[in-house]
C-alpha positions in Angstrom: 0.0 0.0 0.0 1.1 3.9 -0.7 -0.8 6.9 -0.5 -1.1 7.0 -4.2 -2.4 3.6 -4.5 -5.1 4.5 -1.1 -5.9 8.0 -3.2 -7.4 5.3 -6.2 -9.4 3.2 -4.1 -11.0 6.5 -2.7 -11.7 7.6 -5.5 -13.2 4.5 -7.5 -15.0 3.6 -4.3 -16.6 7.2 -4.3 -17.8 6.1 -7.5 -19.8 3.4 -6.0 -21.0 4.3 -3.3 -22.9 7.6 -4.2 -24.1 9.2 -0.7 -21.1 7.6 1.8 -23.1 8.5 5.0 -24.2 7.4 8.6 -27.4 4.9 8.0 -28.7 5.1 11.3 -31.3 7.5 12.4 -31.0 10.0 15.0 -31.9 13.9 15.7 -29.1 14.4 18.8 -26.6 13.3 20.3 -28.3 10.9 22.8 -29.8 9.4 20.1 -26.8 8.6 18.1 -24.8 7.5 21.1 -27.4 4.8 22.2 -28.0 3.7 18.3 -24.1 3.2 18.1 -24.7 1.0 21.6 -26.9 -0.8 20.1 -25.7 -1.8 16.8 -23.1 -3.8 18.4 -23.4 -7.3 16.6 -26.4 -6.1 14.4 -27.9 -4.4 11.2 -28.4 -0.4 11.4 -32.0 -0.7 9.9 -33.3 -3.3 12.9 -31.8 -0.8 15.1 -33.4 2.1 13.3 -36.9 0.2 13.6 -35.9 -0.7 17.7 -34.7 3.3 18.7 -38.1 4.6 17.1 -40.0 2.7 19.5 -37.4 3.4 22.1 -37.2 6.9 22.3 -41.1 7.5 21.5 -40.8 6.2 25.3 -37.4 7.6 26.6 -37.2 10.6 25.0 -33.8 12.2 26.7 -31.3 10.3 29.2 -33.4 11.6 32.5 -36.3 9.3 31.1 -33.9 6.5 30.0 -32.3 6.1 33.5 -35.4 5.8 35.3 -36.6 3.4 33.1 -37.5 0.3 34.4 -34.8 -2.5 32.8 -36.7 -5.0 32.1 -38.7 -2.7 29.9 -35.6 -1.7 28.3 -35.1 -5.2 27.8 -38.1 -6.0 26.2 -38.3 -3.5 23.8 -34.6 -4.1 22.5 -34.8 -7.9 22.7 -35.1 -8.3 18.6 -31.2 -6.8 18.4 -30.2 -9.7 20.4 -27.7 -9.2 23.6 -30.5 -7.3 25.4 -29.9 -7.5 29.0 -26.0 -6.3 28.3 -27.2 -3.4 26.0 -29.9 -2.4 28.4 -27.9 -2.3 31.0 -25.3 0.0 29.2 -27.7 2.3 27.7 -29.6 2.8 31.1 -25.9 3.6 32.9 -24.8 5.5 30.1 -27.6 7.4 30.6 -27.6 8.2 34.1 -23.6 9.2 33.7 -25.0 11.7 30.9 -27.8 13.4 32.5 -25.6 13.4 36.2 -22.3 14.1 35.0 -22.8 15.9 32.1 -26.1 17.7 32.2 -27.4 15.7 28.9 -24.5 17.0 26.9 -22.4 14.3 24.9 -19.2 14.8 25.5 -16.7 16.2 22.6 -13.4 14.1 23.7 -12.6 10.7 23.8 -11.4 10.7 27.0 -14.7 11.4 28.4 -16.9 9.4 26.0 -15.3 6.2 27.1 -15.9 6.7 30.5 -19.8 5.8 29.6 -21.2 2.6 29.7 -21.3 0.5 26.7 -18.4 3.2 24.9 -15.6 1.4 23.6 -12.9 3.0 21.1 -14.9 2.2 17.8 -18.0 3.9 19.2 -16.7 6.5 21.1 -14.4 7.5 17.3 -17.9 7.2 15.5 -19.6 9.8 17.6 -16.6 11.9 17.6 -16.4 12.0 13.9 -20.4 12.5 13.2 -21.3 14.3 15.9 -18.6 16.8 16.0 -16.4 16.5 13.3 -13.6 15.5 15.0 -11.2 13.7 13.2 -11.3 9.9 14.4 -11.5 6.6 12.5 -13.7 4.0 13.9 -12.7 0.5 13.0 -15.3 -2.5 13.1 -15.3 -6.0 11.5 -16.1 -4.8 8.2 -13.2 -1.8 8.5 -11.0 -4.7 9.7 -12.6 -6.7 6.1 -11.9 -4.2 4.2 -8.3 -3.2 5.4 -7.2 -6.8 4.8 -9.1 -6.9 1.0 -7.4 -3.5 -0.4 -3.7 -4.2 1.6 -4.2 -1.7 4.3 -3.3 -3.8 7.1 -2.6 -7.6 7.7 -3.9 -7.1 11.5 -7.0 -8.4 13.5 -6.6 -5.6 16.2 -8.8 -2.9 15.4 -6.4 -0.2 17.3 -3.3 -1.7 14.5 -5.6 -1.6 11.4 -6.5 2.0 12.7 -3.2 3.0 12.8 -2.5 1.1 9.3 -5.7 2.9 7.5 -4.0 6.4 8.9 -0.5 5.8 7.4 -2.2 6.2 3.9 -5.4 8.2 4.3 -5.6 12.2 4.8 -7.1 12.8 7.9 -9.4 15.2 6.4 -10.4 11.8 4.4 -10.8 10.1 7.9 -15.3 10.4 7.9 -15.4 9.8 4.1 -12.9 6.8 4.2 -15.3 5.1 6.7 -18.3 5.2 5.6 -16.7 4.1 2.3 -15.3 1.4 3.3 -18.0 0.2 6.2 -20.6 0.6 3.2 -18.5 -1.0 0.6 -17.8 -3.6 2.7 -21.7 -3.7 3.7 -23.5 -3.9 0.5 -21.0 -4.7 -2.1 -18.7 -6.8 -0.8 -19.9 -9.3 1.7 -20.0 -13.4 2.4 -22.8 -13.9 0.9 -22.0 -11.9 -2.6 -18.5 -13.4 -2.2 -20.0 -17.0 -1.7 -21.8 -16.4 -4.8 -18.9 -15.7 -6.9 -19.8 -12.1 -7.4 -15.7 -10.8 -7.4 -15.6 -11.3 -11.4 -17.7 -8.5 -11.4 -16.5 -6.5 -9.1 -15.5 -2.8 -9.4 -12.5 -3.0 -7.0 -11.1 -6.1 -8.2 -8.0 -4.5 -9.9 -7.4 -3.5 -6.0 -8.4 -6.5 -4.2 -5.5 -8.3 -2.0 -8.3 -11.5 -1.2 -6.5 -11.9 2.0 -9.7 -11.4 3.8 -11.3 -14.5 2.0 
């Protein structure tokens, strides 16, 4: 990998994926912060059906810590790890409304101090809540940086670090939702399984380490 050869994929994959953006729904910072929670291990549009309900009910983190768990529970079962989630949202919660007056907080530091925030989520809301130039790194990031040569690695921190050597870090929010879609809707296991590659745009740049 160079930066020349990271400026190609960029640029083909912008080609592909025509509105790179953040698919799950949310009008604050609460919102996004418990949708990110809850995507763990999960697809954006069940959790965009499960928050609509949930926040019809909980409405701000006040309401969410008060509300009784099992309730929680219940209305989050369908994303599957429910009594963990519900307990990190509810705690997260509390911590946001007591420490922080409802705010989010704007620095990493801070964000994974909350229940439930771990690096990749706390570098998601940093990026699309405020900007702030951070590169979150899930499975398909990790995917992805093994398919185009980025990194070899199965730490998330390493193939962060690897995805920076090469991309601008005014790239950083574009680059991930590139890749995380790419990886979503274009190339996954079951479009691999079915042989799909031969097709593929981004073959010319495809390491098929990853497969």
């Amino acid at each position: 990998m160079n930066k020349k050869i990271s400026d190609e994929i960029l640029d083909n994959l912008k080609k592909i994926i025509i509105n790179p953006k953040c698919e799950l729904n949310y009008r604050n910072g609460y919102e996004l912060l418990v949708a990110v929670i809850l995507s763990a291990q999960t697809k954006d549009k069940k959790v965009n059906e499960i928050t609509k309900i949930l926040f019809s009910k909980y409405k701000d983190p006040k309401s969410l810590k008060e509300a009784p768990i099992n309730d929680v529970i219940s209305i989050i079962k369908p994303l599957g790890l429910a009594k963990n989630k519900a307990f990190n949202i509810i705690n997260m919660a509390k911590d946001l409304n007591e420490k922080y007056n409802d705010v989010v907080p704007n620095n990493y530091d801070d964000l994974v101090k909350l229940s439930g925030v771990g690096r990749k989520t706390a570098n998601v809301i940093l990026i699309e809540l405020f900007n702030i130039p951070a590169f979150p790194v899930d499975t398909h990031l990790i995917r992805m940086s093994h398919i185009f040569g980025y990194s070899k690695s199965l730490n998330p921190l390493i193939v962060e670090n690897d995805y920076k050597k090469y991309i601008k870090e005014e790239d950083y929010k574009l680059a991930h939702h590139l890749f995380l879609l790419f990886g979503r809707y274009h190339c996954n296991t079951l479009l691999i399984k079915k042989g799909n590659c031969q097709n593929c745009k981004m073959k010319d740049y495809c390491k098929k380490t990853a497969r």
